[in-house]
C-alpha positions in Angstrom: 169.2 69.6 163.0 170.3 68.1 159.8 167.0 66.0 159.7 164.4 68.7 161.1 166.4 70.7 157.3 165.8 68.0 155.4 162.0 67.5 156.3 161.8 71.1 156.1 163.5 71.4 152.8 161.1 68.1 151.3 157.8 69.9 152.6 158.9 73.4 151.0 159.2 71.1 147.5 156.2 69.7 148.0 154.4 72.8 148.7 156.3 74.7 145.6 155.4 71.2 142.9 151.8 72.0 144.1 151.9 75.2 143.2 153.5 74.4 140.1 150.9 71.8 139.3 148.0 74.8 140.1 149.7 77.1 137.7 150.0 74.8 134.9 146.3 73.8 135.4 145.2 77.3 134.9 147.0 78.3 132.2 146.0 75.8 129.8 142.4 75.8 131.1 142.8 79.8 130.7 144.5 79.5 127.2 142.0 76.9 125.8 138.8 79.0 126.7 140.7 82.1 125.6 141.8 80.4 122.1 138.2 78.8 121.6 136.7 82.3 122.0 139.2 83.8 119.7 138.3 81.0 116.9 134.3 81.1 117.5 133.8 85.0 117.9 132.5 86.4 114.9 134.3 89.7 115.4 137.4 87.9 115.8 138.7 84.7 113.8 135.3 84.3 112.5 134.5 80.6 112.7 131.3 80.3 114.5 131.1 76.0 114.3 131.2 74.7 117.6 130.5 71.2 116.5 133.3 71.1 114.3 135.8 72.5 116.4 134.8 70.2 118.9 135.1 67.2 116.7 138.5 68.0 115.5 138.9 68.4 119.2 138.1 64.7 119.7 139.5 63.1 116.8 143.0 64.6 117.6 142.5 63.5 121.5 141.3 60.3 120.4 144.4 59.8 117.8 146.8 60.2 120.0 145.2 58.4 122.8 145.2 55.4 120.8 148.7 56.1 120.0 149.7 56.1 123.7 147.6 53.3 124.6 148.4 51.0 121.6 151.4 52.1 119.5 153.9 53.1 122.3 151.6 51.6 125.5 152.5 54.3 127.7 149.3 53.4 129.4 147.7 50.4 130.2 144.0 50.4 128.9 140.9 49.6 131.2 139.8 45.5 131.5 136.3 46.9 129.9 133.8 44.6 128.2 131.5 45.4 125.0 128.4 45.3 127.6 129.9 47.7 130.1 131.0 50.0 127.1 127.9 49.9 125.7 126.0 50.1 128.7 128.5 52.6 131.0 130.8 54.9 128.7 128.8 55.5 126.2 126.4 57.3 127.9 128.5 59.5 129.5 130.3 60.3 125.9 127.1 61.4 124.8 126.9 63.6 128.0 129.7 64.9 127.6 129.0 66.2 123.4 126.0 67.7 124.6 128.4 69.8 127.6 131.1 70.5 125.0 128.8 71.1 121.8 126.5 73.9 123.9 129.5 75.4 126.0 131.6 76.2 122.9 128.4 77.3 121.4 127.9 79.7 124.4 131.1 81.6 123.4 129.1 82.7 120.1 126.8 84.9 122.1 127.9 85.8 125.0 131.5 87.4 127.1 134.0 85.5 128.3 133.7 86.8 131.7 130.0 86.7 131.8 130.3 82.6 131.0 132.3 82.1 133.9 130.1 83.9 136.4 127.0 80.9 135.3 129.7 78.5 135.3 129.6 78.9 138.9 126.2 77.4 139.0 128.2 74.0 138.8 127.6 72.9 142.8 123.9 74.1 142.4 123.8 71.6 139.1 126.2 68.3 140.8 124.4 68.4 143.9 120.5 69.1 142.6 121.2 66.3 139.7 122.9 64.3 142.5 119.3 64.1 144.9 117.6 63.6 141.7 119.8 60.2 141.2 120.1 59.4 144.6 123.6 59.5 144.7 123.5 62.8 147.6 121.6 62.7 150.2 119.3 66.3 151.3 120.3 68.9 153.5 118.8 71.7 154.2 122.1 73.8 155.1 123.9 73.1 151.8 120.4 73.7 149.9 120.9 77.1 151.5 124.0 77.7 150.5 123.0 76.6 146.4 120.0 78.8 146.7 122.7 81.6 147.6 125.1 80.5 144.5 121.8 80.9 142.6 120.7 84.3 143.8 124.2 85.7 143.2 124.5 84.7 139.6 121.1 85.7 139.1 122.6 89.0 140.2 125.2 89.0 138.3 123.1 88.2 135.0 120.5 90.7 135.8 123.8 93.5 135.3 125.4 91.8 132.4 125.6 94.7 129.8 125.5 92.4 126.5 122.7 90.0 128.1 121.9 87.4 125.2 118.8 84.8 126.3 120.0 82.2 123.7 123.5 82.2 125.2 122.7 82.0 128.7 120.1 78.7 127.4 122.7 77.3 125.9 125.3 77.9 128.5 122.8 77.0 131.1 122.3 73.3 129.0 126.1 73.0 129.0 126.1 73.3 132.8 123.1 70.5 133.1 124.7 68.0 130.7 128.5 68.8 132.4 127.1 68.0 136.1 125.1 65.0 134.8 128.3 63.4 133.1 129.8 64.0 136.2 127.3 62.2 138.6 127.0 59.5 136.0 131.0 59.0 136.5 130.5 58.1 140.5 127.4 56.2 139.2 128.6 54.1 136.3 132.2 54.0 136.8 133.7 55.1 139.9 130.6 52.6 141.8 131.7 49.8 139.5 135.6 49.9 140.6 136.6 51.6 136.6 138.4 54.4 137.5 140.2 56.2 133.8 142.9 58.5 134.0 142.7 60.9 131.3 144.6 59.3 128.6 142.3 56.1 128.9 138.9 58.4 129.6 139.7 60.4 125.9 140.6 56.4 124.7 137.0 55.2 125.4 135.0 58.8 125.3 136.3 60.6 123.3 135.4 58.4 119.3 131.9 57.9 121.0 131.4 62.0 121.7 133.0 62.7 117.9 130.2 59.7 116.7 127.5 61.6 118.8 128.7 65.0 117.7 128.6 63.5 113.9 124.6 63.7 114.1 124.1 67.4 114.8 127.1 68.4 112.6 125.7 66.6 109.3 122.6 68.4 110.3 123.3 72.0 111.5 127.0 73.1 110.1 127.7 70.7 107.2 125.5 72.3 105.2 127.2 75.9 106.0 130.6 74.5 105.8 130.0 72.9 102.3 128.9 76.7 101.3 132.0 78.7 102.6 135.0 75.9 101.4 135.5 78.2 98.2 136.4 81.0 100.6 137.4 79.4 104.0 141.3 77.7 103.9 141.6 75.3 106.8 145.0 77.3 109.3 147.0 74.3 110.5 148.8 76.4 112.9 145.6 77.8 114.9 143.2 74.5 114.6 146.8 72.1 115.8 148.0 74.3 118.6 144.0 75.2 119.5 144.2 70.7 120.0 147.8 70.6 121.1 146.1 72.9 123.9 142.9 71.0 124.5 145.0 67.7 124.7 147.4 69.3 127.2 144.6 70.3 129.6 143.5 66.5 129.5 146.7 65.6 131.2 147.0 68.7 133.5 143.5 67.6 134.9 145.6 64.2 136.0 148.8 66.0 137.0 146.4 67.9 139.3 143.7 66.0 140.6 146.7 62.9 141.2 149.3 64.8 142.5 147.1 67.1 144.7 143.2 66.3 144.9 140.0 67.3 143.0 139.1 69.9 145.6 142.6 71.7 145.1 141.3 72.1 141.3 138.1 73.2 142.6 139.6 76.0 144.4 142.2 76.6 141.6 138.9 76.6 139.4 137.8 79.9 141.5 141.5 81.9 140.9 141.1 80.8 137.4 137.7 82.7 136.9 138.5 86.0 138.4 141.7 85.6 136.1 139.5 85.5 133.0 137.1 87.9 134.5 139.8 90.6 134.6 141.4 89.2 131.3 138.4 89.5 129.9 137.8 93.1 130.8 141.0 94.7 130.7 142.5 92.5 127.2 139.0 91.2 125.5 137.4 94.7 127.1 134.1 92.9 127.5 131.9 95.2 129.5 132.3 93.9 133.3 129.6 96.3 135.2 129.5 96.6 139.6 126.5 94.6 139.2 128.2 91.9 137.5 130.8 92.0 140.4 128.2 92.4 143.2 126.5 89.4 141.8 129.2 87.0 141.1 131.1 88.4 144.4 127.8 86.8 146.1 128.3 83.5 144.0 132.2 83.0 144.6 131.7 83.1 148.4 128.7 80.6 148.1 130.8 78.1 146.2 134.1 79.1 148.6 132.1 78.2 151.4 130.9 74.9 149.5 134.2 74.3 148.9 135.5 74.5 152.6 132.3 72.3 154.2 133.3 69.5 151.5 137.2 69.8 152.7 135.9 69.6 156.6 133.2 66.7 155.7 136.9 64.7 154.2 138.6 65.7 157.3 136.0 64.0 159.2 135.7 61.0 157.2 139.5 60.8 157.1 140.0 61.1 161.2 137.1 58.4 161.4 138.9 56.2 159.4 141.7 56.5 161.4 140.1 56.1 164.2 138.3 52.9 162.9 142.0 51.7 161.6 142.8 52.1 165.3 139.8 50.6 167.2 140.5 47.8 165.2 144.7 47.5 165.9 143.7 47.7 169.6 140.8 44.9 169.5 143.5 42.6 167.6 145.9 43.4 170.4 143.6 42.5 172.8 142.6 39.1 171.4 146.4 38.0 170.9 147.2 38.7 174.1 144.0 37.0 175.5 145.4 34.0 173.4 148.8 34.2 175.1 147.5 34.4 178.1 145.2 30.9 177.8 148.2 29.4 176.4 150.4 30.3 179.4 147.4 29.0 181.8 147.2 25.9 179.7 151.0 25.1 180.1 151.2 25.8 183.7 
């Protein structure tokens, strides 16, 4: 009785620190979107620079991941060498400016809830981009279910109240670049045995995305900047907790994803939308119409049942495994006790 407790009592924890590791997720992931709005919105703190705050995003992630990796070496940095640098992570930094630079961008023009129903078209993105590479192969049932993502958001944008067509472009590009970064991961990286936590990914990405980020910004806000310094006094307070915030999320995304598994956070990733959705009406009061609902309602079960065909495919794969593992135990079995057994022969 004492033991059945005990196992009882250790799977309740377990249960109850996953939980815990979901709730941290999402609030930082709903605080940073929430705080990046606030700073970009015109009609709010009125500083409409994505590509700055996104630098000042990646120098402070890139300072103190250089302070954890070589000051205080909390974290062992990757055996990389200048060719696969060159040739593997910088690639993907520069995806990943081009994701950040045009999502934060997307805030300018268009509702916080209204971005998360086209950030839903993330499947649709991974696994088109993923066909396109050769890295998934094509079926015609989960083509069905994209095409029904797609119809739902196209739904949904069809009743946004504040439609904006340079918003949804750019939101749209952020999507594209997001979902390439993330097949060039499994294709660079992940194939090549590198695997980066997030400490050692913001390490090696994140000075490559402020040097790609430098290009656009000396071009598109410097000039503006250098016109509003007379009248604009950098707040210390919102741009260091706005990073403290951004840098946090970082290590949630490995709390998470270790501790649990990357489809937990894709599920998580759903509760957090509907969470901003209903933030952003009730709080923000962006204008959510039944429409908008309707459409994304349509979209959230398309990526829900993406969601549970990808956990049944890892079921599968895992009880073949097993099963594999098994086949393989009982062939070894067999062959040592064939080699007794001629032994025994050979004696007599």
């Amino acid at each position: 009785m004492g033991k059945g407790g005990a196992l009882s009592d250790g799977v309740v924890k377990k249960i109850m620190l996953s939980y815990m590791y979901v709730a941290i997720w999402i609030f930082l992931s709903f605080t940073v979107i929430v705080y990046n709005k606030y700073i970009l919105d015109r009609k709010l703190y009125n500083w409409p620079f994505p590509i700055s705050l996104t630098m000042i995003h990646m120098a402070f992630c890139s300072s103190l991941a250089f302070a954890a990796v070589r000051v205080f070496r909390l974290v062992e940095p990757a055996a990389l060498s200048r060719r696969t640098y060159l040739s593997s992570v910088v690639p993907i930094g520069a995806l990943y400016s081009l994701s950040l630079w045009l999502s934060n961008s997307a805030y300018i023009f268009l509702s916080v809830s209204f971005i998360q129903m086209l950030k839903a078209l993330m499947p649709v993105a991974v696994y088109s981009i993923g066909i396109l590479l050769k890295k998934d192969a094509y079926k015609s049932t989960t083509m069905s279910n994209m095409l029904a993502i797609s119809v739902g958001v196209a739904i949904a944008a069809y009743g946004e109240a504040k439609y904006d067509s340079w918003g949804v472009f750019l939101q749209l590009g952020a999507v594209v670049f997001e979902a390439t970064r993330l097949v060039m991961i499994q294709i660079l990286l992940t194939s090549k045995g590198i695997n980066l936590n997030p400490i050692t990914s913001l390490y090696y990405v994140a000075p490559s995305c402020f040097l790609f980020l430098s290009i656009p910004w000396l071009i598109v806000e410097f000039p503006l900047l250098r016109q509003q310094t007379a009248a604009f006094h950098f707040d210390f307070l919102i741009f260091g907790t706005n990073c403290l915030c951004a840098f946090a999320l970082n290590l949630a995304v490995f709390l998470l994803v270790g501790k649990t598994s990357a489809l937990t956070m894709n599920v998580a990733g759903v509760v957090k939308d509907w969470l901003l959705i209903a933030f952003s009406w009730s709080v923000i009061k962006d204008t959510v119409t039944p429409v908008n609902l309707i459409g994304y309602g349509l979209a959230f079960l398309g990526v829900a049942y993406y969601n549970h065909s990808k956990l049944q495919a890892l079921k599968a794969k895992e009880a073949q495994k097993k099963t594999a593992a098994a086949d393989e135990e009982a062939a070894k079995l067999i062959t040592e006790r064939e080699g007794d057994g001629k032994k025994g022969d050979s004696q007599a």
